[in-house]
C-alpha positions, 0 to 999 in steps of 0.5 A, a space after each residue: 500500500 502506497 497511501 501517505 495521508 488522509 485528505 478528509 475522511 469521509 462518514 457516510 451511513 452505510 444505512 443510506 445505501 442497503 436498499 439500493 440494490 437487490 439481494 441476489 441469492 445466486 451472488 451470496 451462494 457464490 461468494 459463500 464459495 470463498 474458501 478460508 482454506 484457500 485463503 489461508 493457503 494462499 497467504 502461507 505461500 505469498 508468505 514464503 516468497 519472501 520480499 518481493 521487491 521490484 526487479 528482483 528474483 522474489 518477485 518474478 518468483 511471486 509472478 509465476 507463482 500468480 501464473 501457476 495458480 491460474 494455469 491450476 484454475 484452468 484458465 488458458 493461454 489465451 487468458 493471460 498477458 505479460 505487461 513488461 515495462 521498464 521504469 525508475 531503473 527497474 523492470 517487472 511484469 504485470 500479470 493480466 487473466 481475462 476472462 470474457 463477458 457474453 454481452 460486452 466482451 470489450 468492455 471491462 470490469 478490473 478487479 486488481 492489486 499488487 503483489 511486490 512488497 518492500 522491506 518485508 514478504 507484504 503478507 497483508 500488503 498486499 498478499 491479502 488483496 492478491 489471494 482474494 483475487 485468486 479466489 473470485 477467479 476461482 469461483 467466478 472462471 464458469 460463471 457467465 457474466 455479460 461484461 468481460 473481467 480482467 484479473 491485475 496483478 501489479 509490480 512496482 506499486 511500491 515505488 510509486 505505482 510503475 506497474 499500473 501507471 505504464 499499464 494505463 499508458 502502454 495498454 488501455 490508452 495504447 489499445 484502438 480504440 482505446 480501452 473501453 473500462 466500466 470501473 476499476 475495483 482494487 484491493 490493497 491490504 485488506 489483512 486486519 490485524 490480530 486481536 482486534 473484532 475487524 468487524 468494518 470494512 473502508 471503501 475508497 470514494 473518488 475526490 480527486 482531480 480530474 472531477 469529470 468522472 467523481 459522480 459516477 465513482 460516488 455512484 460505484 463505491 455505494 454500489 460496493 458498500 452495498 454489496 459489503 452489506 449483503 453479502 458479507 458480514 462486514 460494516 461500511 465505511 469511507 475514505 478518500 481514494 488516495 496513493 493505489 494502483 487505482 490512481 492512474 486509472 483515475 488520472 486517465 478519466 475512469 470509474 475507480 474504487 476499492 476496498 482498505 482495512 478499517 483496524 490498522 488503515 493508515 495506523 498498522 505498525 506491520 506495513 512495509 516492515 519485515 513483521 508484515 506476516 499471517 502471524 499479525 494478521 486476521 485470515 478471518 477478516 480477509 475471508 469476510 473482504 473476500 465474499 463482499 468483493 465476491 458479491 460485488 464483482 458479480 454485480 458489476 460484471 452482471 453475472 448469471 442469476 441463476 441460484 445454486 443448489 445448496 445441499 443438506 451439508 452446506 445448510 448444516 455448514 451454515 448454522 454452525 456456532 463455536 461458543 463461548 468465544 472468547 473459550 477458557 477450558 471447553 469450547 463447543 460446537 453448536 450445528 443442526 442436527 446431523 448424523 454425518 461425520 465431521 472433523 474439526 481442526 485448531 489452528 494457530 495464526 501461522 497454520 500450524 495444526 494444535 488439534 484435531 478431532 475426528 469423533 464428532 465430539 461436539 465439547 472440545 478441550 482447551 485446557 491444555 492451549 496457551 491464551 491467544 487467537 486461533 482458527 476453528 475448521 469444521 470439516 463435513 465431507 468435502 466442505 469446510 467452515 472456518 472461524 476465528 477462535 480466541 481463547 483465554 
């Protein structure tokens, strides 16, 4: 994350927006997909490729881990493109998947982040926008939406945002016509810290120069809060677009957004530090960013309303409870009835497994853990719950 200052903080009810849009039951069962597996995973893995500053061989190696993950995703080579660029004395690649709209295909929704970091692995900044995007392409990769999406996985944003400013410049003004681009959805640390609820989410309102397109990206970030509300449990708030790769986008005239941690924001001690790690982070909080940005890539990309079967499992997965929480000596697991097997899991923050059990025992003793916050998993069959446990 880029970002300097604040400008002025803008408060905005989020009450004033829910009734804006319709529910649509087809995105909330898609952005339940969200995995807090595959976002723990990922995390993990962006973790052990160590600082991936620009121009160095950590971050080529971070761009073809991104291009390996896609490839796994059975997105095809007529999906990607490699942006090389060349600036400030450094070169790097931005990494671009497109997947095609059925109605627009040549005009786009741009879901982006980057993936360099600077002093420290950026676990949070930004691993934790890089594995959302990874999972909205997962669920998203059969989903027919009319307009076109493309994935952006930007280098250089450390230095002053050099992948997406040559991006900008090199590709939509270098395309003829020039690119045609609906809105610009980024994600930049979104990670949470630990120990804290990370219960409110900011989302980036455009007040900045040129004002020619600020009314329709004041239209755009109530849409995205709007979509937060309905589809994850997280709470809304604002502040200013500022220092992201959405910038450029926003110079060259287009519709930009996003999303920013509410705990920590401009505050966390971790950011741009070698202590930016899944240990300081809550995998929680990025799983909930990750069905609110579910939700709303739909939304703007208009995808399929059809609605998913949901089978007796996922409405059992639903209803589970872990309580009390905060747990001292017995934690419980409240679910509806169910003469299914289950396996349930205890984690710490790194991922390190501290439990498991596997004979449907619905009282689990603690007593033996040390204080602290942990991950829950409930597993039925091949599905999966996870959430955040502290236990005192």
């Amino acid at each position: 994350m880029f970002k300097k200052y604040i400008s002025s903080l803008v408060l905005l009810s989020s009450l004033q927006f829910v009734n804006a849009q319709t529910f649509i039951q087809a995105y909330q069962d898609r952005a339940n997909q969200v995995s807090q597996t595959n976002v723990n995973t990922y995390l993990q893995e962006f973790e052990a490729l160590g600082v991936k500053r620009t121009g160095t061989t950590q971050n080529n190696n971070a761009f073809n881990w991104l291009k390996n993950k896609y490839t796994a995703l059975g997105y095809a080579t007529e999906n990607f493109q490699e942006h090389s660029w060349t600036a400030s004395g450094l070169s790097s690649k931005n990494l671009i998947v497109t997947k095609t709209g059925s109605l627009y295909p040549n005009k786009f929704v741009i879901v982006c982040g980057h993936f360099d970091s600077i002093n420290g692995p950026g676990t949070n900044d930004n691993g934790s926008g890089t594995s959302i995007i990874l999972e909205i392409a997962r669920i998203l990769k059969d989903v027919p939406t009319e307009y076109s999406i493309k994935f952006i996985h930007f280098s250089g944003e450390e230095q002053g945002l050099l992948g997406s400013s040559r991006y900008v410049s090199q590709i939509v003004n270098g395309t003829s016509p020039k690119m045609d681009i609906k809105v610009v959805v980024n994600l930049d640390q979104v990670g949470g810290l630990k120990n804290r609820t990370n219960n409110k989410l900011y989302h980036d309102r455009d007040q900045a120069s040129p004002t020619s397109n600020n009314a329709a990206a004041a239209i755009a970030v109530q849409e995205l809060a709007n979509c937060t509300l309905l589809y994850s449990p997280l709470g809304v708030d604002f502040d200013p677009a500022e220092s992201t790769d959405y910038v450029p986008f926003q110079q060259n005239g287009e519709i930009i957004t996003g999303y920013w941690e509410y705990e920590g924001g401009y505050n966390n001690p971790y950011v741009h530090t070698a202590n930016d790690l899944l240990v300081n982070m809550d995998p929680v909080y990025v799983y909930n960013v990750g069905k609110a940005a579910t939700g709303a890539i739909q939304h703007f990309s208009v995808a399929s309303k059809m609605t998913l079967a949901v089978d007796e499992t996922s409405k059992i997965l639903e209803s589970i409870q872990f309580y009390p929480n905060p747990a001292k000596n017995i934690l419980n697991l409240k679910m509806d009835k169910t003469s299914k097997a289950f396996t349930f899991e205890l984690t710490d923050m790194s991922g390190s497994l501290i439990l498991i059990n596997k004979n449907n025992n619905r009282q689990i003793d603690i007593s033996n853990l040390k204080p602290g916050v942990y991950l829950g998993t409930l597993i039925i069959e091949n599905e999966k719950v996870t959430k955040k446990i502290i236990i005192e």
